[in-house]
C-alpha positions in Angstrom: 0.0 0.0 0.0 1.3 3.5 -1.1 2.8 5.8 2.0 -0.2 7.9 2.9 1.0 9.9 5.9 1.0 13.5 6.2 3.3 14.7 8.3 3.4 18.1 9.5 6.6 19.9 9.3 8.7 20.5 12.8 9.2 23.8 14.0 12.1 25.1 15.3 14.5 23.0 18.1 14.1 26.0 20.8 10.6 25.1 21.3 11.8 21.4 22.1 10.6 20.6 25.5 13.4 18.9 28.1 11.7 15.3 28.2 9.6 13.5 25.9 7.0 11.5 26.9 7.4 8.0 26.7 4.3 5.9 26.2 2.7 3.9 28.8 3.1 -0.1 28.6 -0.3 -2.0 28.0 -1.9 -3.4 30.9 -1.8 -6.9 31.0 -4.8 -7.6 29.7 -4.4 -5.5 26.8 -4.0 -7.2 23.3 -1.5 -5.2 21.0 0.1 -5.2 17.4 2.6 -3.7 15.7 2.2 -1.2 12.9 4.6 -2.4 10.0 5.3 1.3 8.4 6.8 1.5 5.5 7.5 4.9 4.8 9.8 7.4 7.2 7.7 10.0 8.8 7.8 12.8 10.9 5.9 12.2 14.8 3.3 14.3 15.6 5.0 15.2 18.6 5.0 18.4 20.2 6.7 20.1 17.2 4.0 19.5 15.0 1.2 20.1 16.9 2.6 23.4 18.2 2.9 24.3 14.3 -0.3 23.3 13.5 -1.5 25.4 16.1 0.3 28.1 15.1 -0.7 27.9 11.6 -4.3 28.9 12.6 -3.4 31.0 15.5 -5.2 29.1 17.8 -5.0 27.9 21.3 -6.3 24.8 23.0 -9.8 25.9 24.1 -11.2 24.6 27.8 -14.2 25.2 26.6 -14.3 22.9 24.1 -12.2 20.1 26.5 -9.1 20.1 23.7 -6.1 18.4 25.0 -3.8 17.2 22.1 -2.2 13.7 21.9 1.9 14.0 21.6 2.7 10.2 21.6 2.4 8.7 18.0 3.0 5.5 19.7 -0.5 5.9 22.1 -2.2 6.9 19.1 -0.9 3.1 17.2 -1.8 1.2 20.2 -5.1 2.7 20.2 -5.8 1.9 16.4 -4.1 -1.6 17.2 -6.7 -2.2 20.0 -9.6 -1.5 17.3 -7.8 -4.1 14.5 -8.3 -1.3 11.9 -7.4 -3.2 8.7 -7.4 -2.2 5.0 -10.7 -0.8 4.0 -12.2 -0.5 7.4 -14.4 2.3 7.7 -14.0 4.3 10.9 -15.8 7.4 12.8 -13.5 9.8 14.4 -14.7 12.1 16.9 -12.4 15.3 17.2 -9.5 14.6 15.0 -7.9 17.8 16.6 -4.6 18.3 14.8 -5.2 15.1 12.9 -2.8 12.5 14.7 -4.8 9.7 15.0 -6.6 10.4 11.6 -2.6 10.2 10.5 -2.6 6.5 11.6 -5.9 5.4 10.5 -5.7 7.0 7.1 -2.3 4.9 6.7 -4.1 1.6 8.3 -5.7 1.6 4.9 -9.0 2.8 7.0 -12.0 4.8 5.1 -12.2 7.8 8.0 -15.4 10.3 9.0 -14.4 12.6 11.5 -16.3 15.3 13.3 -14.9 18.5 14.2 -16.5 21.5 16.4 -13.9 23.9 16.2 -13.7 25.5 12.3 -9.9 26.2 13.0 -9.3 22.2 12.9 -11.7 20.8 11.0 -10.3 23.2 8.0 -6.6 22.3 9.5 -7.2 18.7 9.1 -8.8 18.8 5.4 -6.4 20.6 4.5 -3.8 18.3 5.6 -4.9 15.4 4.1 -6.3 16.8 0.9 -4.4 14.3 -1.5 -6.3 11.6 0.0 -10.2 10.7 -0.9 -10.2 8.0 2.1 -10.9 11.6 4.9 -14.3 13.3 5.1 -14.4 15.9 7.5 -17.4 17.3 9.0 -17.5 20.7 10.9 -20.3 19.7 13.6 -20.7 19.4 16.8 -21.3 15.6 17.6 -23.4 15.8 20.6 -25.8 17.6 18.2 -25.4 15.7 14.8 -27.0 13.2 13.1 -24.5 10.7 13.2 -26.5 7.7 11.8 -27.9 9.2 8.6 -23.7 10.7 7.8 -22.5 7.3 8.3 -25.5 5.7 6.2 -24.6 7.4 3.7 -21.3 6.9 3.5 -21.5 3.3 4.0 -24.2 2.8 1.1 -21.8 5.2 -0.9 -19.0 2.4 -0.4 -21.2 -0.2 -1.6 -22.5 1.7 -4.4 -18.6 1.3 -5.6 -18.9 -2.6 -4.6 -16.7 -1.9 -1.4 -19.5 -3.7 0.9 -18.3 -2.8 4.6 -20.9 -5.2 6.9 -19.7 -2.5 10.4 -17.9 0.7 11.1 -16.0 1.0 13.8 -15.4 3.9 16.7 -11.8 5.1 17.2 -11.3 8.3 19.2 -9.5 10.6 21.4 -12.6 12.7 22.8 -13.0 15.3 24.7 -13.5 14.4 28.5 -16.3 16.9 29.3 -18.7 14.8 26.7 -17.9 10.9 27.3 -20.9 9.9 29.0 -23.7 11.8 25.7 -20.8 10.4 23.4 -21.1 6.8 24.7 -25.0 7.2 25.4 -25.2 8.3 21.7 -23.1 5.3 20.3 -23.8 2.6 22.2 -27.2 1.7 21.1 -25.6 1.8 17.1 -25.1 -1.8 16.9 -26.6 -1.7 13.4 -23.7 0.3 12.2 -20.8 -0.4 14.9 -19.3 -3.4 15.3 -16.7 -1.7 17.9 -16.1 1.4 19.7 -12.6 2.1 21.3 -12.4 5.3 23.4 -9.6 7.7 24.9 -11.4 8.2 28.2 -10.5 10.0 31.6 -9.0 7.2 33.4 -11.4 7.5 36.4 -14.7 7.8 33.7 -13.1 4.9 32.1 -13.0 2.8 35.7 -16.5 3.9 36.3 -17.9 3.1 33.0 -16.4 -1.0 33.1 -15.9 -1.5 36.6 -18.3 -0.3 39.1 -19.8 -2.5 41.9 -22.5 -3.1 43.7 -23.3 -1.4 46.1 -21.0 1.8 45.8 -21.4 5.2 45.2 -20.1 4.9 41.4 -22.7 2.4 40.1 -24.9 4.3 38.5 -27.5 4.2 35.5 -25.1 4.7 33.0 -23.7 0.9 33.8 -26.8 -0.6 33.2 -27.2 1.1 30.1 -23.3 0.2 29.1 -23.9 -3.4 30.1 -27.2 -3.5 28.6 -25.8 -2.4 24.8 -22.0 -3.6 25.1 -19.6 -6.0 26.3 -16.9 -3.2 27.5 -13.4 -4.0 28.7 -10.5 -1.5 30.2 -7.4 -1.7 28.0 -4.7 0.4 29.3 -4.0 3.5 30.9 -1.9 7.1 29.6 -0.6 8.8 31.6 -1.4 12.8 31.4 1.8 14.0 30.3 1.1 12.5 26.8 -1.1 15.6 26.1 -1.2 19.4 25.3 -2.2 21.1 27.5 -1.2 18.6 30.1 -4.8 17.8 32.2 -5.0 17.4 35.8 -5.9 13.3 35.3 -4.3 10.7 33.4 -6.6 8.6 30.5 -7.5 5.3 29.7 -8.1 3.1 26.7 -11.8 1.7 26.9 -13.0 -1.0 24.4 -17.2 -1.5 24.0 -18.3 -4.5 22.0 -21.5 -3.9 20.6 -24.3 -5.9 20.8 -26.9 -6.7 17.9 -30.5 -6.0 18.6 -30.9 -9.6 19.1 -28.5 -10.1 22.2 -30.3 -7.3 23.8 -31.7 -8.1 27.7 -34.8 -9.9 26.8 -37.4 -6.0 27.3 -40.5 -5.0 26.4 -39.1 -2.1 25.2 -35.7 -0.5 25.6 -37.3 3.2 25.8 -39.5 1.8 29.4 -37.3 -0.2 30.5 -34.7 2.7 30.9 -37.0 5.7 31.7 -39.7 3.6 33.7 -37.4 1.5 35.6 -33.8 2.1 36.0 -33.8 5.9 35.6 -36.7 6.4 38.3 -35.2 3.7 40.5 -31.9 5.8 40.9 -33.5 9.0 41.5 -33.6 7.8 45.3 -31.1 6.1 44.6 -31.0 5.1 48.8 -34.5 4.9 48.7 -35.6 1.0 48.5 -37.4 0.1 45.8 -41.3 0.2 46.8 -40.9 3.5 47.4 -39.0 5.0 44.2 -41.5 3.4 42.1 -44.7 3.8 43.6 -45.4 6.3 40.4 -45.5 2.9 38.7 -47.3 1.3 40.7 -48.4 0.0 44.2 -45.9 -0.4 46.8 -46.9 -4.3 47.7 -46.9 -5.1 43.8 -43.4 -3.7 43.9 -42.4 -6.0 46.8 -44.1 -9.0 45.2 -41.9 -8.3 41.8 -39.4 -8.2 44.2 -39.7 -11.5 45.8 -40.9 -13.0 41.9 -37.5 -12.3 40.8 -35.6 -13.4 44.0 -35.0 -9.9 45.5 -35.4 -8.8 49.0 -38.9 -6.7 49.5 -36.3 -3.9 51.0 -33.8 -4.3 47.8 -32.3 -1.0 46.7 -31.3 -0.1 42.8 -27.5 0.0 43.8 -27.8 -3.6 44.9 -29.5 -4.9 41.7 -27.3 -6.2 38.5 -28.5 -5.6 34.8 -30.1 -9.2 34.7 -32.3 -8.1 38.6 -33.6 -4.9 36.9 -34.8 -7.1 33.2 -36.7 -9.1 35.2 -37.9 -7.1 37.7 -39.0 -4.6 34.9 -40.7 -7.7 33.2 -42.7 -8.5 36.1 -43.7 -5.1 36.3 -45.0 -4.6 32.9 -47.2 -7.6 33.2 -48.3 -6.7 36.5 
């Protein structure tokens, strides 16, 4: 495969800072590759994302949570983790300076990434302008119709007899909107085989391994168990990125389920508004109380004891599998 890479030329050596981040090892867990490159390159290090930024006279903006990846290697690992092969077809979510579009784009991958800022959405079309495998959308993804762009693009590939049956998910996001990123993507099995995320480390902890009975398990693990199969892949440490954040990230992996390995529900809209989302609203309240708007309290406690719960059971103390069939029980009740 032709050398695809567009590196972005180094500025000047005074701007060198004294250490360069070294990547993290994988966790044990982790399952990695390595990239065969055939081509020399430049890194997007600090050089080159400090030029980039220059170019547009911009700096990284709180406001819209961007903290720049300086490790090439993190970025491999993290397209490694997803198995992007030759003719994938990928959704990025802030491609930022274009790093990690850098790697998938020479993985051979077909890439659709979403951009808020202007500045780097036109940065990173312009960057890789000599390529026809990078579509770049300047939209804000919490707001976007993300299912109808990749649709299209995906019946556009098969128009040209280049059938793709899944996309997959490989991003560096921005912290402040992981959970509505994950709540939008997670339910996309029909399009998403795989989503691999650059998380907050302790977002990522939360999201794959919360217990019972704590104060981190929350509705947003039912709703990851309930559409995924997620698994914690490897930390990175903060001073990878620019600006340098006050937390260190995390590598999180969601297998997606089809419809058909779904929890056996009525319906996913009640089962998640009329059960798990009112339960934790008093979230120390027991159970025949929180959902007396449902109904009675002793047809509660009967539910309860029909699918092996205590009468006094609280919605921290149920798994995924208690609320199914406690939600069953209830709809037929």
């Amino acid at each position: 495969m032709p050398c695809l890479l567009h590196s972005l030329p180094p500025i000047s050596p005074s701007t060198t800072p004294k250490t360069r981040p070294k990547p993290p090892l994988p966790a044990h867990n982790s399952r990695t590759r390595t990239l065969h490159i055939t081509c020399t390159r430049s890194q997007d290090d600090f050089h080159a994302t400090l030029k980039a930024l220059n170019s547009r006279n911009r700096t990284p903006r709180k406001s819209l949570g961007q903290h720049y990846m300086l490790n090439s290697s993190i970025n491999e690992q993290l397209v490694s983790v997803a198995d992007v092969k030759d003719g994938d077809v990928v959704l990025e979510i802030g491609p930022g300076t274009g790093s990690l579009t850098n790697i998938l784009v020479d993985a051979g991958a077909t890439v659709l990434a979403i951009e808020k800022d202007p500045h780097m959405a036109a940065l990173v079309r312009e960057r890789f302008a000599s390529t026809d495998r990078l579509k770049v959308l300047q939209e804000d993804f919490t707001k976007c119709h993300i299912n109808s762009h990749m649709l299209s693009l995906l019946e556009s590939r098969d128009l040209l007899g280049q059938k793709s049956r899944f996309a997959k998910v490989v991003s560096n996001i921005p912290f402040n909107i992981s959970t509505d990123v994950v709540r939008q993507l997670l339910p996309m099995g029909d399009i998403f085989s795989e989503v691999v995320l650059l998380l907050q480390d302790e977002t990522a902890m939360r999201f794959v391994e919360s217990s019972l009975r704590t104060s981190e398990y929350r509705p947003i693990n039912i709703f990851i168990n309930f559409y995924s199969d997620p698994e914690y892949k490897f930390k990175v440490p903060r001073e990878n990125f620019f600006p340098q954040p006050n937390v260190d990230a995390a590598v999180v992996t969601f297998k997606l389920k089809q419809t058909a390995d779904y929890p056996p529900v009525s319906t996913t809209k009640s089962f998640f508004s009329m059960v798990v989302n009112s339960a934790f609203n008093g979230k120390r309240k027991m159970l025949r109380r929180s959902l007396q708007h449902i109904c009675t309290s002793l047809e509660i406690e009967e539910a309860l004891g029909n699918a092996g719960l205590p009468a006094t059971s609280r919605p921290e103390e149920l798994t995924l599998d208690d609320f199914v069939r406690l939600h069953n029980l209830i709809v037929k009740a």
